[in-house]
KOLFI-292140 format. One record per residue: residue in three letters; x, y negated, z of N, C-alpha, C, O in turn. Coordinates in pm, whole numbers, padded with zeros to 5 digits, always signed. Layout:
residues N
AlaXYZXYZXYZXYZ;...
***
This chain:
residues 169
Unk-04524+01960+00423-04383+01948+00453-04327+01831+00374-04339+01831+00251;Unk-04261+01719+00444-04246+01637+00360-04087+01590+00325-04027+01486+00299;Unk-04063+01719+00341-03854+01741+00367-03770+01796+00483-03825+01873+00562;Unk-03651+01765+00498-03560+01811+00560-03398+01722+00593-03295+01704+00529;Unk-03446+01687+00724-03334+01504+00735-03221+01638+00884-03243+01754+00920;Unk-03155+01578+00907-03047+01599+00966-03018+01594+01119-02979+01677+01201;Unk-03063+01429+01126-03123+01345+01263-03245+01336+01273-03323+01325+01178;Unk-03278+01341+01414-03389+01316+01454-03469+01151+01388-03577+01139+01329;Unk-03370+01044+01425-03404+00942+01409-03446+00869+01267-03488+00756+01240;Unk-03410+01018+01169-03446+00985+00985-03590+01044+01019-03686+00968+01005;Unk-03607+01138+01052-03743+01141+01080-03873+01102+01027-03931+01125+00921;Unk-03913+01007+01183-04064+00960+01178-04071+00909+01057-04183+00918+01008;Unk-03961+00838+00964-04017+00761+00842-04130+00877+00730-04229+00849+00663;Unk-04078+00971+00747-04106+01080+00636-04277+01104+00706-04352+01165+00630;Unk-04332+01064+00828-04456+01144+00891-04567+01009+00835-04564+00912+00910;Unk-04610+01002+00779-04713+00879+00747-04865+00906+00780-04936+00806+00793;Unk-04937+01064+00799-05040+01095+00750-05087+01242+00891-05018+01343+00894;Unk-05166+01230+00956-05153+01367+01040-05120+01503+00987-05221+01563+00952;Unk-05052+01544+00977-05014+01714+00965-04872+01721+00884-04816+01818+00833;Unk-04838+01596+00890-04703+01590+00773-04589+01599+00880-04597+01534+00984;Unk-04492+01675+00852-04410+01782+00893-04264+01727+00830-04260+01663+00725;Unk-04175+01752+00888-04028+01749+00850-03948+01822+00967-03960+01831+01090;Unk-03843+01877+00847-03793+02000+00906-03641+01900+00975-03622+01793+00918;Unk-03557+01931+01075-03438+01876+01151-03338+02008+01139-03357+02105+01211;Unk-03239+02004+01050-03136+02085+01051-03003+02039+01047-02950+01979+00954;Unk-02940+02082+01186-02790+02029+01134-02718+02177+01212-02748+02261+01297;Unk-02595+02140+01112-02452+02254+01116-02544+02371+01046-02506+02482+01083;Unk-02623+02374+00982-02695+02499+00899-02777+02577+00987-02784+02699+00972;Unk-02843+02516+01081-02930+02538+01177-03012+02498+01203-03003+02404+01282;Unk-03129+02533+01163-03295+02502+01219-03292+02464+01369-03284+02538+01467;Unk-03300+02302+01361-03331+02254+01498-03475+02230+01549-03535+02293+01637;Unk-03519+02122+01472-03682+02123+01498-03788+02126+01361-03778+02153+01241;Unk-03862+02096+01425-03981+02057+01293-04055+01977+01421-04093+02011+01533;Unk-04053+01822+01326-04129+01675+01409-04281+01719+01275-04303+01752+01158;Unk-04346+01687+01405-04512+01711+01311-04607+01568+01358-04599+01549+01479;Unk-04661+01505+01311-04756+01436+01330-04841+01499+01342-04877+01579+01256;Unk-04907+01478+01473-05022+01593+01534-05161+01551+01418-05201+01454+01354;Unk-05206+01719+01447-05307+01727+01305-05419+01699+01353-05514+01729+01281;Unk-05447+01637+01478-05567+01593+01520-05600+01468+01498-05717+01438+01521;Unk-05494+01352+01444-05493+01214+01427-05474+01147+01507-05514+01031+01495;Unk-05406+01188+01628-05373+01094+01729-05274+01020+01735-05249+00937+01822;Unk-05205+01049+01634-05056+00976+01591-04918+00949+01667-04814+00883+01666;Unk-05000+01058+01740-04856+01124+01801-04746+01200+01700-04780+01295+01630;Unk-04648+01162+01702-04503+01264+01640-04484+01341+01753-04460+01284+01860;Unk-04496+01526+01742-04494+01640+01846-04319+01691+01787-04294+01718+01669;Unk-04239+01695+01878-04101+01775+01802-04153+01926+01859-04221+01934+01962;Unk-04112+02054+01775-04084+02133+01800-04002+02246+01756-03967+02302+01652;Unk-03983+02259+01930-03841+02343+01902-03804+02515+01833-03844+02627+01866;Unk-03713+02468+01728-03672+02580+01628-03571+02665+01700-03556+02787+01689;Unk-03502+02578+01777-03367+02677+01818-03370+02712+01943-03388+02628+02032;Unk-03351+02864+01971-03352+02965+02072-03231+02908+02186-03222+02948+02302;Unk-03144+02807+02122-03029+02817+02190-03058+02707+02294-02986+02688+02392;Unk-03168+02636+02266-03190+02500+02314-03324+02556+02403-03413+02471+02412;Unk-03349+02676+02465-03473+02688+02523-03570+02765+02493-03527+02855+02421;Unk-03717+02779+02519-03783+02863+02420-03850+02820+02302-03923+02722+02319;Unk-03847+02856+02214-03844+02837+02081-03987+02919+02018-04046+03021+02053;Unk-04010+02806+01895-04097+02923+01806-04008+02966+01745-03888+02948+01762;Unk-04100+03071+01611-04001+03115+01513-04090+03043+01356-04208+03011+01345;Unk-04001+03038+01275-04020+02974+01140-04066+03088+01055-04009+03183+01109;Unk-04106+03116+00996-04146+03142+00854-04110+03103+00703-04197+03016+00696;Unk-04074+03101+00628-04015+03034+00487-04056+03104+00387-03959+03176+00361;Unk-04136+03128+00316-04142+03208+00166-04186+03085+00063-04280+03006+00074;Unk-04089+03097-00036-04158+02999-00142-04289+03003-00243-04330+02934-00336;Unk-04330+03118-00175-04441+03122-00237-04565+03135-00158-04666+03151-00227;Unk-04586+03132-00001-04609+03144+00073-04677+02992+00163-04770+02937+00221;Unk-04500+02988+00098-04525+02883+00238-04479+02868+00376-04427+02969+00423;Unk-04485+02791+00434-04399+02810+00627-04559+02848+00700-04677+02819+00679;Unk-04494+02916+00779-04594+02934+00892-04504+02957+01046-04398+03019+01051;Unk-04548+02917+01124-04495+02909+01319-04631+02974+01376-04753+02977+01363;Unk-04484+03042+01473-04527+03147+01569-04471+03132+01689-04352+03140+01719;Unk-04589+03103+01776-04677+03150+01849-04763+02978+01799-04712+02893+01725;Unk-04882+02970+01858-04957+02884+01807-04871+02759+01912-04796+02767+02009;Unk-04933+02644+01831-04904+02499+01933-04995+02477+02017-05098+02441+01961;Unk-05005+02483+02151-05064+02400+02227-05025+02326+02341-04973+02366+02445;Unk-05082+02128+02282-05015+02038+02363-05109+02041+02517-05226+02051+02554;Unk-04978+02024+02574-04983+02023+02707-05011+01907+02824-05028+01898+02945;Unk-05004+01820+02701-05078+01679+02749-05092+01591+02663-05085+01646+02553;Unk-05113+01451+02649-05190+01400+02533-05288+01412+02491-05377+01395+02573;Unk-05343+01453+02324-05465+01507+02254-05501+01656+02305-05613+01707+02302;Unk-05385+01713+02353-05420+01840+02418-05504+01948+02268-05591+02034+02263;Unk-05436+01892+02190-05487+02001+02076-05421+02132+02074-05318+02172+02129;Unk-05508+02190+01995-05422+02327+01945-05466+02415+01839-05580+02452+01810;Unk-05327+02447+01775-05327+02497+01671-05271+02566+01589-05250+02655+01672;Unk-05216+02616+01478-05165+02734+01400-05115+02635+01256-05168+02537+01203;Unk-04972+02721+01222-04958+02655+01081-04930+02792+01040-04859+02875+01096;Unk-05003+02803+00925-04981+02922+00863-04995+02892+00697-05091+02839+00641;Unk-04863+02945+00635-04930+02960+00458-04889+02772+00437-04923+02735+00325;Unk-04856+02713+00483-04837+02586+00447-04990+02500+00567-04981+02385+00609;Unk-05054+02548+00582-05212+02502+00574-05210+02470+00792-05159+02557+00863;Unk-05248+02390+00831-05287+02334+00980-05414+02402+00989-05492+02366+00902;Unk-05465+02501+01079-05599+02527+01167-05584+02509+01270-05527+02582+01350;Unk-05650+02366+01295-05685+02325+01436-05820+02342+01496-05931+02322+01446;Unk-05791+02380+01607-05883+02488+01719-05971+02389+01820-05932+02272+01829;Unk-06063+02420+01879-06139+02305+01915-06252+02237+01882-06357+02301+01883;Unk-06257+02082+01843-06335+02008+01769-06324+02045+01625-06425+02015+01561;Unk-06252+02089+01573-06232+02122+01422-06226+02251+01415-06125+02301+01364;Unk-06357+02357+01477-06302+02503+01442-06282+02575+01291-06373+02611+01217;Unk-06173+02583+01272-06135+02669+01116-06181+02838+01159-06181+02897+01267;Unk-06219+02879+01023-06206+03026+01081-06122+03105+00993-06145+03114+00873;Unk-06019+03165+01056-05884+03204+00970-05939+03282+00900-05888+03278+00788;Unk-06081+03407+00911-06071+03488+00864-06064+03496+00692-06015+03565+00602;Unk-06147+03377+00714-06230+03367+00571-06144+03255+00476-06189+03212+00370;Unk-06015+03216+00531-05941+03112+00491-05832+03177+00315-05754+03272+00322;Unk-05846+03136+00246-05750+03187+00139-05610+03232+00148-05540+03282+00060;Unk-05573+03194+00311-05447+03269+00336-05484+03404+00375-05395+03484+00405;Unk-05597+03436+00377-05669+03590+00443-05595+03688+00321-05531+03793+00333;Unk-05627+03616+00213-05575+03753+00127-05414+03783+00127-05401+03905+00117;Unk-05318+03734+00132-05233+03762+00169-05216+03900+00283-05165+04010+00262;Unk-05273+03849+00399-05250+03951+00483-05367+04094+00439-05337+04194+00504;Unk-05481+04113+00351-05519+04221+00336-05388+04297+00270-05369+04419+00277;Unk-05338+04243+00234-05215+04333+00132-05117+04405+00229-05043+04496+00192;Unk-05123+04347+00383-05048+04461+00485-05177+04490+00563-05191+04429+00669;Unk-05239+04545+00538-05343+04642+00587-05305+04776+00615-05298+04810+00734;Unk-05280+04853+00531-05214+04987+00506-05095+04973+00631-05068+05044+00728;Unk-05036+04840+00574-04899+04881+00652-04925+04890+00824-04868+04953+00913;Unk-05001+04826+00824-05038+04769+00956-05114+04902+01025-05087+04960+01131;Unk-05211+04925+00932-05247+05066+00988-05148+05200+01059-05157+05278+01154;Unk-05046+05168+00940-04930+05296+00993-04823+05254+01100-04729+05328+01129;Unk-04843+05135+01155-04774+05116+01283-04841+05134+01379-04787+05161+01486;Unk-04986+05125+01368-05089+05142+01502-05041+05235+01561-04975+05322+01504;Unk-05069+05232+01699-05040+05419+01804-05201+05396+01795-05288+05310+01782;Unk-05173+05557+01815-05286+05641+01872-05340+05589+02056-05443+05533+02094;Unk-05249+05625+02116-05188+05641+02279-05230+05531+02348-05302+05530+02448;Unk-05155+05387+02260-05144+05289+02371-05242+05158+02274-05307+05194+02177;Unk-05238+05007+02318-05213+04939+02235-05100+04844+02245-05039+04808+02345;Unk-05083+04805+02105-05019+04731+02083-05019+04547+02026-05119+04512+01965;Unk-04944+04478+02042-04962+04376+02011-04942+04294+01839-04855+04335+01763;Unk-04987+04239+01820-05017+04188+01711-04860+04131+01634-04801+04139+01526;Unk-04845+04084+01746-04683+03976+01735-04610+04068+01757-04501+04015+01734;Unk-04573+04241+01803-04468+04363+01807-04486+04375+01673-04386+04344+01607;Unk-04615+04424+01589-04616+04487+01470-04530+04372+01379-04435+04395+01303;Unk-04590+04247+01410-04528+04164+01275-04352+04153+01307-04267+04074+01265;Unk-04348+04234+01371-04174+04227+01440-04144+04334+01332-04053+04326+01248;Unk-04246+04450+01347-04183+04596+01286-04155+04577+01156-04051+04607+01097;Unk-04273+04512+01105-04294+04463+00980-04217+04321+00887-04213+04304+00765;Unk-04178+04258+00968-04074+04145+00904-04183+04078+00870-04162+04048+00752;Unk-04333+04018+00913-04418+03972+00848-04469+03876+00936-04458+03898+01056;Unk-04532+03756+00889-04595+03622+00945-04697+03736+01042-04766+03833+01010;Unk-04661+03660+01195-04753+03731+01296-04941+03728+01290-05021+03803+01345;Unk-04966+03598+01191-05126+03508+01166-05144+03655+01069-05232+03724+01121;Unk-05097+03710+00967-05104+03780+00863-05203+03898+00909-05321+03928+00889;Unk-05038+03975+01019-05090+04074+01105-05208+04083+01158-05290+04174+01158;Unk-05209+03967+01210-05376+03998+01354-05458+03999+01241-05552+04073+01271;Unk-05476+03952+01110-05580+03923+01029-05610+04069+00927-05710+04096+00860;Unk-05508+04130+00943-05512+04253+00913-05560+04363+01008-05621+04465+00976;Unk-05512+04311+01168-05538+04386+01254-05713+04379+01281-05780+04472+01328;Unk-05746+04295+01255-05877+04275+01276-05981+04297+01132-06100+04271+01147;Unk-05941+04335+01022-05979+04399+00927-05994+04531+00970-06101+04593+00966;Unk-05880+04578+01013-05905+04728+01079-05967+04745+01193-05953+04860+01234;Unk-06026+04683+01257-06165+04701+01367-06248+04671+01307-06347+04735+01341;Unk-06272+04584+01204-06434+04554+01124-06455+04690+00996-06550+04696+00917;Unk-06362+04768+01003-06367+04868+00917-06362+05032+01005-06354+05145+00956;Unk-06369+04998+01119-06369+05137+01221-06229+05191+01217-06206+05280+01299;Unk-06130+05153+01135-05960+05211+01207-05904+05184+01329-05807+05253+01359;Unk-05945+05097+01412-05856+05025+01473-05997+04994+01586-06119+04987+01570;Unk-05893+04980+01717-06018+04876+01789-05906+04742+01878-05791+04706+01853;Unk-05976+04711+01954-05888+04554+01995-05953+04553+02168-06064+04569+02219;Unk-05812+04523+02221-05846+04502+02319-05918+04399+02397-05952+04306+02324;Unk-05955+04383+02523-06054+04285+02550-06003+04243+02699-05952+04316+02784;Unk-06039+04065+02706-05977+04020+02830-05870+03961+02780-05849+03889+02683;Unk-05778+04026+02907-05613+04040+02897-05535+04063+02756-05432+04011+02713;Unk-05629+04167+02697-05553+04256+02633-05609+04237+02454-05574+04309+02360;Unk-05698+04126+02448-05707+04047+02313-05567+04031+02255-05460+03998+02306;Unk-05607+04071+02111-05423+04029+02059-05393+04163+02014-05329+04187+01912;Unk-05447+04258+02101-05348+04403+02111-05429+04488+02037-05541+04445+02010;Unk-05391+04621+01992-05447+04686+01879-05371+04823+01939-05275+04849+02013;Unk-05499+04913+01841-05459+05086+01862-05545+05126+01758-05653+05073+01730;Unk-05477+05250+01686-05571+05332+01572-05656+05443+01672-05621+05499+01776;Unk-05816+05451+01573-05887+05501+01644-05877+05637+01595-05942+05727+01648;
***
């Protein structure tokens, strides 16, 4: 993250390097976050913060944490990359496979394990991105928890369609 300018057009100066980020807020409102795509194509990607302007991700902020965006990025033309910011940290998907599990933002989310467990249904499943709703918690956290609890026999995960989604066993 390499700040927080007002206008769009203060911007690009702040992006020098792929994955460097600046946040666009005006009237006390999260407008965008301009990213220099983390694949090196040197494209500047804007994306959109505010619900009011269309569909939107959602932000993340903990200072100890870090930002993380939800639902993942994927460009739709261009480098056609895609990817996740979570914890401060870019996993880009593809030619550069990261594997979240094993990533040092993992421990974070073992710490809602428990919690995560006690939202599961029995009945149905559910989605990864509902729980981190229930929970007030980074949605990357959740699934990484949610999928602790299928590698531990609590939980299983749906398949197909229905990847993403979770139920206690």
């Amino acid at each position: 993250m390499q700040g927080t300018v007002s206008r769009y057009s203060e911007a690009s100066a702040h992006l020098k390097s792929p994955g460097d980020a600046v946040l666009i807020e005006r009237g006390g409102r999260l407008r965008l976050l301009l990213l220099s795509c983390p694949c090196g194509c040197g494209e500047h990607f804007p994306i959109n913060l505010d619900s009011s302007a269309g569909s939107a991700w959602r932000i993340y902020r903990n200072r100890h944490s870090g930002l993380s965006l939800f639902p993942s990025v994927w460009r739709e033309n261009g480098c056609m990359s895609h990817y996740i910011i979570w914890h401060d940290k870019i996993f880009l998907f593809g030619r550069y496979e990261d594997d979240l599990e094993t990533s040092p933002q993992a421990d974070i989310a073992m710490q809602l394990v428990d919690a995560v467990r006690d939202c599961l249904p029995k009945s149905k499943l559910i989605s990864f991105s509902e729980i981190a709703e229930i929970l007030n918690a980074v949605p990357w956290d959740v699934l990484i928890a949610c999928r602790q609890l299928v590698r531990t026999g609590f939980a299983s995960e749906g398949r197909k369609k229905q990847r993403g989604r979770f139920r206690r066993i």
